[in-house]
Each structure stands twice: as structure tokens, then as C-alpha cells.
ROLO-175722 format. One line per 3 residues: for each residue x, y, z of N, C-alpha, C. Coordinates in nm, 3 decimals. Layout:
N
X:Y:Z:X:Y:Z:X:Y:Z  ...
END
This chain:
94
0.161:-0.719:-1.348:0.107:-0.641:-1.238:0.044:-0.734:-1.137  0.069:-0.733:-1.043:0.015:-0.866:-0.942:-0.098:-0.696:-0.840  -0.157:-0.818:-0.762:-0.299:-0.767:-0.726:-0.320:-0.779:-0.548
-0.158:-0.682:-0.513:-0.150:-0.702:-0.363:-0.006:-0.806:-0.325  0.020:-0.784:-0.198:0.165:-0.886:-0.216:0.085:-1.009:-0.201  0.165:-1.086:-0.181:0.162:-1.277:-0.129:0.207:-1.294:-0.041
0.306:-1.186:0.000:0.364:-1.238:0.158:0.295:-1.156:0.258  0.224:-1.091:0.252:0.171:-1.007:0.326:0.124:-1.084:0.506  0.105:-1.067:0.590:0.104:-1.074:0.718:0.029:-1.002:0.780
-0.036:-1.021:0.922:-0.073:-0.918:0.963:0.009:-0.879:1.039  -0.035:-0.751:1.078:0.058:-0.622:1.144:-0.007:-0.631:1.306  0.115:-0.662:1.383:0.038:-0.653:1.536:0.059:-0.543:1.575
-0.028:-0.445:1.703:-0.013:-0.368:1.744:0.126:-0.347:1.841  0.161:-0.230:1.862:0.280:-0.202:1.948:0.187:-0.230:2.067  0.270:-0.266:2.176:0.234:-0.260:2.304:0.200:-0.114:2.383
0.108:-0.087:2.492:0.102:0.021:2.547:-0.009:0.094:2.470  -0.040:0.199:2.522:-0.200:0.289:2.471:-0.162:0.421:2.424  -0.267:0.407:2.320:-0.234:0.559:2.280:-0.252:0.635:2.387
-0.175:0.793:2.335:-0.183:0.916:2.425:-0.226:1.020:2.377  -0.298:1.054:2.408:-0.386:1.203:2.339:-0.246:1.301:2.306  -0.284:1.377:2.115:-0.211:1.424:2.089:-0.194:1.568:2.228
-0.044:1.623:2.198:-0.060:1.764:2.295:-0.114:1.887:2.198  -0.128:1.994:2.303:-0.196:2.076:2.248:-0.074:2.171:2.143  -0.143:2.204:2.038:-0.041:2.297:1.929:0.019:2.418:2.007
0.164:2.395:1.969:0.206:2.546:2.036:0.213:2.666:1.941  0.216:2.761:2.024:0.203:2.890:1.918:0.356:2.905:1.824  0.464:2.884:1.933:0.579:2.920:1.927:0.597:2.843:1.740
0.706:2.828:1.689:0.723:2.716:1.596:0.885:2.651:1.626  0.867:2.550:1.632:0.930:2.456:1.706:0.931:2.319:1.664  1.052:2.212:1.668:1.015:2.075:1.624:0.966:2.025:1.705
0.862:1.937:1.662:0.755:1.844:1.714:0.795:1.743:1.834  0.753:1.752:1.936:0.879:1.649:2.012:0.786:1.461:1.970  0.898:1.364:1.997:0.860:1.262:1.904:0.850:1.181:2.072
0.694:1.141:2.095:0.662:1.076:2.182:0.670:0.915:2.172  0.665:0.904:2.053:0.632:0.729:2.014:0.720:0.695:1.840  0.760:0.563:1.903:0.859:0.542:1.771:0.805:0.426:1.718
0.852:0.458:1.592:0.766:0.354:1.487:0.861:0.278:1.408  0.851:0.158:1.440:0.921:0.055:1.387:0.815:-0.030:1.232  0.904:-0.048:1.128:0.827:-0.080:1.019:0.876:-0.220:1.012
0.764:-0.349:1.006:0.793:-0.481:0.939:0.893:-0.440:0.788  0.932:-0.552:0.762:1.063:-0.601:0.653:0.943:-0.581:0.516  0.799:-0.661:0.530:0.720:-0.667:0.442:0.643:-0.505:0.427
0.643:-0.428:0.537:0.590:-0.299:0.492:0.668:-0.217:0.470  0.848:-0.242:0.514:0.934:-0.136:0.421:0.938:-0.157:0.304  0.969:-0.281:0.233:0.967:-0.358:0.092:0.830:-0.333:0.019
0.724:-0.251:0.091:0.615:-0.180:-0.045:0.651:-0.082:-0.039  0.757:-0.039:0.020:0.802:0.095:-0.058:0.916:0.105:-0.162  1.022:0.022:-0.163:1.070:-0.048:-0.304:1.080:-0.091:-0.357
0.933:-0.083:-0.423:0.898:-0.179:-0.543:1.006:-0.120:-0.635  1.063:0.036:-0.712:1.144:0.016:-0.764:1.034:0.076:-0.935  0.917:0.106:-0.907:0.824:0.141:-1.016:0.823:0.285:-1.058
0.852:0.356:-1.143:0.805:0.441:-1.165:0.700:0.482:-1.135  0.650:0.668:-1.103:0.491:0.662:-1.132:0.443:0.758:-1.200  0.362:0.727:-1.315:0.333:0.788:-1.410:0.225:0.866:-1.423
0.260:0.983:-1.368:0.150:1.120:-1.342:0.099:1.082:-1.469  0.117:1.134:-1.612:0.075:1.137:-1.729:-0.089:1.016:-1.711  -0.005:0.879:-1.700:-0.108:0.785:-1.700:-0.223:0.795:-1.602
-0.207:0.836:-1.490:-0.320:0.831:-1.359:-0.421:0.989:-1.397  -0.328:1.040:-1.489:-0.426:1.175:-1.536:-0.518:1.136:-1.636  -0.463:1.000:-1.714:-0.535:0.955:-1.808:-0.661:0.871:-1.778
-0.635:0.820:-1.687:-0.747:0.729:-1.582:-0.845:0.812:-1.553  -0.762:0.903:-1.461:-0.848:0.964:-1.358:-0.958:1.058:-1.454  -0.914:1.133:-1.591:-1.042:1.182:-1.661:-1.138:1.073:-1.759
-1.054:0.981:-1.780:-1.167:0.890:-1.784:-1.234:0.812:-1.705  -1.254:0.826:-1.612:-1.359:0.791:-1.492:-1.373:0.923:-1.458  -1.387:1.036:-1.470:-1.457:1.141:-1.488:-1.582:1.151:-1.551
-1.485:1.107:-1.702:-1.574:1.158:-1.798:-1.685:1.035:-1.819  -1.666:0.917:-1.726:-1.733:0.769:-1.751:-1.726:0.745:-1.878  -1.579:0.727:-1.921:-1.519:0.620:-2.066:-1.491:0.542:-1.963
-1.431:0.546:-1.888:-1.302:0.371:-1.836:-1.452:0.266:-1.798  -1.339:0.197:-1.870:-1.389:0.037:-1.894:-1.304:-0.038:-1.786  -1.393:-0.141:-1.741:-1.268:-0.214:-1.661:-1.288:-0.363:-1.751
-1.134:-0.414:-1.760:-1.134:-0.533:-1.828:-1.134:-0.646:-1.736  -1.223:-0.708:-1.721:-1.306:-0.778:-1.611:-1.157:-0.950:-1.661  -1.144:-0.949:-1.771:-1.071:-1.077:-1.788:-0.927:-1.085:-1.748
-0.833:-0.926:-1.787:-0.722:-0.922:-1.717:-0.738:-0.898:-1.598  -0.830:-0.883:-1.512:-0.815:-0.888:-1.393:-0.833:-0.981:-1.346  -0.910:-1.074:-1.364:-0.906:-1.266:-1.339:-0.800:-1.322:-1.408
-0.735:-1.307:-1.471:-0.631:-1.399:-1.532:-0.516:-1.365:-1.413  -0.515:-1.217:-1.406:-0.421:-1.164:-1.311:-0.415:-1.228:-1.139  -0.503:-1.265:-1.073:-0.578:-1.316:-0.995:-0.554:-1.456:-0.960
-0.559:-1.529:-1.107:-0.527:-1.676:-1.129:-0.410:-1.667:-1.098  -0.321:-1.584:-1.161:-0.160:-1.641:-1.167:-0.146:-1.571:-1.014  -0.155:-1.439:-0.957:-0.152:-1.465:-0.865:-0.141:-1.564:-0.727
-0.284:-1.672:-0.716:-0.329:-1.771:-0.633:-0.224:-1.887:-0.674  -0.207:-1.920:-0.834:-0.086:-2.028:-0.869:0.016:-2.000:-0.801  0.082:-1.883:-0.800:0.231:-1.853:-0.741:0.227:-1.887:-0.593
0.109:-1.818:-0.534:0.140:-1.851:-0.409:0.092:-1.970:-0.348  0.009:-2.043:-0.443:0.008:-2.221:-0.383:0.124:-2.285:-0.397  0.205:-2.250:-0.573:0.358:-2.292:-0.572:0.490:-2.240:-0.472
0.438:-2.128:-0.380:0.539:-2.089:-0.305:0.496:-2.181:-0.152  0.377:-2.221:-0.123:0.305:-2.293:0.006:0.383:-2.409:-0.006  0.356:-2.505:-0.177:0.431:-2.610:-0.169:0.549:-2.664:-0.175
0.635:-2.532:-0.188:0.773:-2.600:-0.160:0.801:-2.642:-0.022
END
């Protein structure tokens, strides 16, 4: 499980200013599309990671931090962290 990408970048703004949304029509009707949105290579690619997602498990989380059982394991998350920072100094130095 890594802890965020490594290639990540920042995201520049589109050129030009926002425009105040228009007002809701009564009628129902498709939305007319004022502004188009172009996605970086690195923010389409977090959407196929390709992971399952496991309602079951996040139900299991989520009532234990309810119920304040969850523990956080303070060491897999630094080990995780480490190998993280290794990979991406070994990807700097090639």
C-alpha cells in the first residue's frame, strides 16, 4: 500500500476566470457545458489504480472508529513511508 503517488505534480490552473454559476431553470433540461475540463495523465491514472473496493472492510473501520477500538499501527505506517521515500530517491537517481 504506498502513501500517495511519487509522481505527483502540481496542477496549474486553466487560464481565464471563473463565471458565476447561471441561475436554475425550472424547465428540466441538460445543463449547458460552459467550461471544459481537461485531466493531467497523473490525475486520470488515480483513477486506474485497478483496486477493488471493499465496502465490507471500510464498514469494518468505519465502526471501529465509532466504537473507538481502531488502533493505528504507528510502525506499518513508517516502514510504509520509508520504502516509499527509497523508491522515489531510487527513481531521482537514475
Amino acid at each position: 500500500m504506498k502513501i500517495g503517488s511519487l509522481e505527483n505534480k502540481a496542477l496549474t490552473p486553466l487560464a481565464g476566470e471563473r463565471t458565476p454559476a447561471p441561475a436554475a431553470k425550472t424547465e428540466k433540461s441538460a445543463p449547458e457545458s460552459s467550461t471544459q475540463v481537461t485531466l493531467s495523465p497523473t490525475a486520470t491514472s488515480l483513477g486506474d489504480t485497478g483496486a477493488e473496493f471493499d465496502a465490507a472492510k471500510v464498514e469494518r473501520i468505519s465502526a471501529a472508529i465509532r466504537d473507538g477500538k481502531f488502533q493505528v499501527n504507528a510502525e506499518a505506517i513508517a516502514d510504509k513511508l520509508i520504502s516509499n521515500a527509497q523508491e522515489l530517491l531510487n527513481r531521482n537517481a537514475r
